[in-house]
N, C-alpha and C positions, 0 to 999 in steps of 0.2 A: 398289572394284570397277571403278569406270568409269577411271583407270587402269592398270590390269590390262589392260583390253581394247585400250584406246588403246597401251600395245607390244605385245601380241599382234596387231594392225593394221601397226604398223610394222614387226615382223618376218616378215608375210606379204609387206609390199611390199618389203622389204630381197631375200629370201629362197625362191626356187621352186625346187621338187622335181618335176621330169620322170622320170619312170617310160615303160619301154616297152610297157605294157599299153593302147596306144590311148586313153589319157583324152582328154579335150575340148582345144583350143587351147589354149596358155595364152602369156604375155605378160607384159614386164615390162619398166623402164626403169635406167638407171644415177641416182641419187639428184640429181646435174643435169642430167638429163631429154637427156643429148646423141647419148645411145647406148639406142638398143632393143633386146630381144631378143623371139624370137615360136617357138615349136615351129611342128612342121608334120610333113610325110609322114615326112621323111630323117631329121630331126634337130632342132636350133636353126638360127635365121637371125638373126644380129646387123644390124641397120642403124645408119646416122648421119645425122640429118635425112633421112630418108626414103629413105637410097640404103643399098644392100648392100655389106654389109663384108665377110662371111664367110658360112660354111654348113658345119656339124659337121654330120658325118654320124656318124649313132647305130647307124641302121637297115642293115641289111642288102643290100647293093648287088651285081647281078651284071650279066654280059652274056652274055645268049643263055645262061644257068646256069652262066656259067664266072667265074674270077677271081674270086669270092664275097668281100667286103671289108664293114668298117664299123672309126670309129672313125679316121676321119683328116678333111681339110678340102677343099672345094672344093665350089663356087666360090672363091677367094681375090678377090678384087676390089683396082684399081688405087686410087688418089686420087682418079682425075679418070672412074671408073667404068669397065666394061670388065673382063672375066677373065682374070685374071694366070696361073692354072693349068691345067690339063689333068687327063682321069679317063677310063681305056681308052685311050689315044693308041694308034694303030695297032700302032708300033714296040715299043711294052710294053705290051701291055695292061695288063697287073700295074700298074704304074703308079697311082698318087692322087693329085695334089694336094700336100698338105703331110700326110706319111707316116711312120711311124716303124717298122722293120719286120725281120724278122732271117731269114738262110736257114735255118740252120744253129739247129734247137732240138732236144739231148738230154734221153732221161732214162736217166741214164748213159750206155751205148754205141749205145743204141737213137735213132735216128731220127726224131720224132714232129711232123712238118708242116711247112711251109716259109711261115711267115707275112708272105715276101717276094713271093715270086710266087702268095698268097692259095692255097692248096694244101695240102688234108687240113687246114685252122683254119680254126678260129672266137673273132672276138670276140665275144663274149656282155656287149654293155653294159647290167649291170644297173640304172643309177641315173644321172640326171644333174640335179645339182644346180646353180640359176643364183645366183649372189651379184652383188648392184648394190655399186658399190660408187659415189666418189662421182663419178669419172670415167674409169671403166672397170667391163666387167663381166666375172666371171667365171663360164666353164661347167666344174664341174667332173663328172669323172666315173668311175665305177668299174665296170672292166672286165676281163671273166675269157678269159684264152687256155684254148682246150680241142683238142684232134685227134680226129678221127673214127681214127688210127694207135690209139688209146691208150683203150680202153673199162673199163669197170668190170664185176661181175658180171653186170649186167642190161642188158648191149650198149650203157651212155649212158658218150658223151665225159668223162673224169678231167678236174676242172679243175685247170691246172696251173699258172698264175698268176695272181695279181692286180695287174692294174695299175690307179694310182688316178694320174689325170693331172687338170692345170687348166690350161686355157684361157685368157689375160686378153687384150682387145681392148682397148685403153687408147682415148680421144678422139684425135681427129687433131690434130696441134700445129703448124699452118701447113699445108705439103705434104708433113710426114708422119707415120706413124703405127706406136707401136709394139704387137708382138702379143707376148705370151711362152707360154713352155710349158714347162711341169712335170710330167717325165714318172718316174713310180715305180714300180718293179716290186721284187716278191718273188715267190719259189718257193712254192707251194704242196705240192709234191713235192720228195723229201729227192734228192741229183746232179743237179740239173736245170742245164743251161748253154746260152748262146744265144750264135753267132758268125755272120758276116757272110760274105759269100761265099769258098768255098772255093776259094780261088784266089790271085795274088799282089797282085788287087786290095783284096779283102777287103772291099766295100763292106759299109754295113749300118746300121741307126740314123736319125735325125732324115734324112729327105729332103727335098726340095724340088724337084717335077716344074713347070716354067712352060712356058707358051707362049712360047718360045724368039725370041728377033727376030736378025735375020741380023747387028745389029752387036753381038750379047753381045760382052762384055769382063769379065775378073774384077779389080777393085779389091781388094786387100787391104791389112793394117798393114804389107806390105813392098812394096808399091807395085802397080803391073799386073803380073800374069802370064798366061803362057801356059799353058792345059789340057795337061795328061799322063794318059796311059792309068794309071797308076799315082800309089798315095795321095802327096799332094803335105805338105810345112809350110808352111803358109801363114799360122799366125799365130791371130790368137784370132777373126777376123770374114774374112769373104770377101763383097763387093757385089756382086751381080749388074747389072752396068749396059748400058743400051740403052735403042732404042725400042720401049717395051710398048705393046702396047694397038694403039689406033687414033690415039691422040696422036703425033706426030713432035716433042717434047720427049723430052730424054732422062733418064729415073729409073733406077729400081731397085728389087731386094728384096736387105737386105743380112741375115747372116743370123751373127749373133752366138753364140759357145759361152762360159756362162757359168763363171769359174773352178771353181767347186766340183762343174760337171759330173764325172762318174765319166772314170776315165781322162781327163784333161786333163794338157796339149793335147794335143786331136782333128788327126789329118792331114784331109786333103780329097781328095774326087773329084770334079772339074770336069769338065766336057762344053761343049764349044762348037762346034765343026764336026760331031758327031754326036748326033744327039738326045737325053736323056736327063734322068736326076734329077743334083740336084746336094746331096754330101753330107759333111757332119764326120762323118768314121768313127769307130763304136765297137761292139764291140772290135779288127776285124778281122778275120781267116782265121782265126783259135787261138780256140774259145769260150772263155768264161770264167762261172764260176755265178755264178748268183743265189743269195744267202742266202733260208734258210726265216725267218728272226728279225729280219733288219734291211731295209730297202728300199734298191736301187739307183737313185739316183736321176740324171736327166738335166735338164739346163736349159739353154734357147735362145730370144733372140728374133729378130723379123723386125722390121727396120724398113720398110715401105713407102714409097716415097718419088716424089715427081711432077717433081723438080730432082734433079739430079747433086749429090754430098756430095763432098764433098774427101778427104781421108786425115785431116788432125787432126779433122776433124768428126765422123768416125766415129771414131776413137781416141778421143776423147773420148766419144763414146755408149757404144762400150764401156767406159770405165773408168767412166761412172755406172753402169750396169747390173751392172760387176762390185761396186759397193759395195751394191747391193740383196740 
């Protein structure tokens, strides 16, 4: 009996289950104790030795009742402390942090909310689950798209997918650090398809809004490029580099698409002389469905970084990550 209880003990401390029903605080470490996590108002808040790493937002976020969002990142935090992202920025409000997001969602020829610029959706996050692991923790979490366009008999929002996404905030390994994200979606609803802006840009998918520093520059596997208003090849990773923060060293966030993401390779939308998110586009302008029986799944991670990385540094980040 008394080891029965002794793992039922380690699997409570291994293992917490965040609900959105207002329960008490709860808390939890990575199994070598390098990384915390702690619920709170918004969501989860990951720390590292006492400083803030990240901040999921669970709960439901608006301004002044508009742009109504949950279910993306920010704060994002630098290495050396300081917020790397943006949430409302003027110029978009729409805009989050670290966002995954689509204009353009049918059910069949019908129209049904624009979960880009936060409009007629809702994320509905019903469950967030923390896993420690032994040097990283993961939040994972399952979350329903719904439209107030698309009701049932009894005038309440149809849900119309399921996305079941995970989180993982890995330890910092010198000055920097990796984050990944596991993002899966299925239809709930039989023609349902999601595509990216209607346009020749087509933006859409895994974003990334920063607090932008006046010497951005994009590193990529093909060397530095310059931003184009239109989706670029850039290659399997794109660096964000400059000085972030309040530090005048110069990093980055570089921001990796793992091979067995759907549609790979992703082209990219860079922004540098006009404010914006920066994004591996998927699918584009043309929607494309979601299956009701298998999941769509996407994978990306962020390296966070407090020094300049070279090109074989990151070639080589990415080709471990692509054997994960």
């Amino acid at each position: 009996m008394s080891r029965i209880i002794v793992t039922a003990c380690l699997l409570i401390a291994i293992i917490g289950l965040v609900t959105r029903t207002g329960s008490a605080q709860q808390q939890g470490r990575s199994l070598d104790r390098s990384l915390s996590w702690l619920t709170n108002a918004e969501g989860v808040l990951i720390t590292e030795k006492e400083s803030p790493v990240l901040q999921y937002q669970a709960n439901p976020k608006s301004r002044n009742g508009s742009h109504r969002r949950a279910n993306y990142i920010h704060p994002l935090y630098g290495m050396g402390g300081g917020v790397l992202t943006q949430d409302f920025p003027s110029d978009h409000l729409h805009h989050r942090g670290v966002f995954w997001a689509w204009h353009q969602l049918y059910v069949g020829e019908v129209a049904v909310g624009d979960g880009w610029m936060a409009d007629s959706f809702d994320w509905d996050v019903r469950s967030t689950e923390m896993v420690s692991k032994t040097e990283s923790i993961q939040i994972k979490n399952e979350v329903i798209w719904r439209s107030e366009k698309l009701l049932d008999s009894d005038a309440q929002p149809i849900s119309l997918v399921k996305e079941l996404n995970v989180i993982e905030v890995h330890r910092a390994a010198g000055e920097m650090r990796n984050i990944d994200f596991e993002i899966k979606l299925l239809a709930l609803r039989p023609n349902l398809s999601i595509g990216g802006s209607n346009d020749a840009k087509g933006y859409g998918g895994f974003s990334v809004r920063v607090k932008q520093p006046p010497d951005l520059r994009f590193l990529t596997s093909r060397g530095f490029i310059k931003a184009t208003k239109l989706p670029m090849a850039c290659g399997d990773w794109v660096d964000l580099v400059g000085q972030f923060g309040a530090s005048k060293t110069t990093g980055g966030i570089a921001i990796l698409v793992h091979p067995e993401t759907v549609g790979y390779p992703q082209k990219w939308i860079l922004r540098d002389k006009v404010k914006s998110m920066q994004n591996p586009v998927y699918p584009g302008r043309d929607p494309v469905a979601l299956s009701t029986k298998s999941f769509t799944s996407l994978r990306y991670r962020l390296i966070v970084h407090s020094k300049e990385l070279t090109k074989a540094e990151l070639d080589r980040a990415h080709q471990a990550y692509a054997s994960e």
